[in-house]
N, C-alpha and C positions, 0 to 999 in steps of 0.2 A: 724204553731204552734210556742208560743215563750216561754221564759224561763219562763213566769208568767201564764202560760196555762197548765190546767190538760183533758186529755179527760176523758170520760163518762167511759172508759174500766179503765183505771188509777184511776178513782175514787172508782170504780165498787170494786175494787181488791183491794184497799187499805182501806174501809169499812169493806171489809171480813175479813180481816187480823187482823184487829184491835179490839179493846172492843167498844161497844158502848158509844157514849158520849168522842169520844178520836178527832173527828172533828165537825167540826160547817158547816151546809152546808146551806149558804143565799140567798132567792131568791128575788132579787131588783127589781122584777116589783110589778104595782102597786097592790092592794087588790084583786081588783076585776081581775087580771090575775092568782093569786097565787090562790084564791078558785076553779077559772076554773081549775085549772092544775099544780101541782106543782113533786117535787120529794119528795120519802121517807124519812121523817125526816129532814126536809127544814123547818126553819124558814122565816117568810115574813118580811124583813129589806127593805121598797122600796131605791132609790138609794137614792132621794133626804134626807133623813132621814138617813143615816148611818154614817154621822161624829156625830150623835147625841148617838151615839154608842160604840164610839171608847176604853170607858175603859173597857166595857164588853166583847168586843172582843179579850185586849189584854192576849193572853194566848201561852203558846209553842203549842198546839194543830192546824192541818190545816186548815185552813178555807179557801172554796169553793164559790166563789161566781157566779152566775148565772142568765138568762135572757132570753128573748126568742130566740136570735141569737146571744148574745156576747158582745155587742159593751156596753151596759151600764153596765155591770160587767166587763168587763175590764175598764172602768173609775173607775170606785169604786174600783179596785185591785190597782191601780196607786195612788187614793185619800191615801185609806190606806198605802201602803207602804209609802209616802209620808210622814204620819203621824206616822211612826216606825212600823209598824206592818210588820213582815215580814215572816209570815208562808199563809202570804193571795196567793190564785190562783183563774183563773176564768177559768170556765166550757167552751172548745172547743168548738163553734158552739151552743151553749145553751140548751134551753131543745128542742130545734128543733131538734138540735146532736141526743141526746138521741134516737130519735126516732129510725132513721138512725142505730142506732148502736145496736138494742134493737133486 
């Protein structure tokens, strides 16, 4: 785990806590993965597509980004921060985690 990574439990807990609509949760695979499978109140932003994004996204709210194991939502967490965005994290171990964790 690194300072730009939330797990599924962390996320889990910080959904409950909060009002709906207080985070933004993005799932950067492509279409046809997100209809297969996605999480509860996930937006489908694929990776290649989300600097197309970037002023919709800017808000103090957390935004979650996510994938099937990690590795292209943490590029996308790094693009965005890059680009000022600084409430963005990506999902521990992806929605594969989830499972694991569920």
């Amino acid at each position: 785990m690194d300072h730009y990574s939330i797990t599924y439990t962390e996320l889990s807990e910080h959904l409950e806590s909060n009002h709906e609509g207080v985070s933004k949760i993005i799932d950067v695979r492509q279409a046809r993965d997100f209809r297969r499978h996605t999480l509860e109140g996930a937006v489908n932003i694929p990776l290649e597509e989300l600097s197309q994004h970037i002023q919709a996204l800017k808000s103090p709210s957390l935004i979650v980004l996510f994938c099937n194991g990690g590795g292209k939502s943490k590029r996308g967490v790094k693009m965005l921060r890059e680009k000022g965005l600084e409430n963005v994290y990506y999902l521990e171990g992806g929605i594969k985690g989830t499972r694991k964790q569920t």
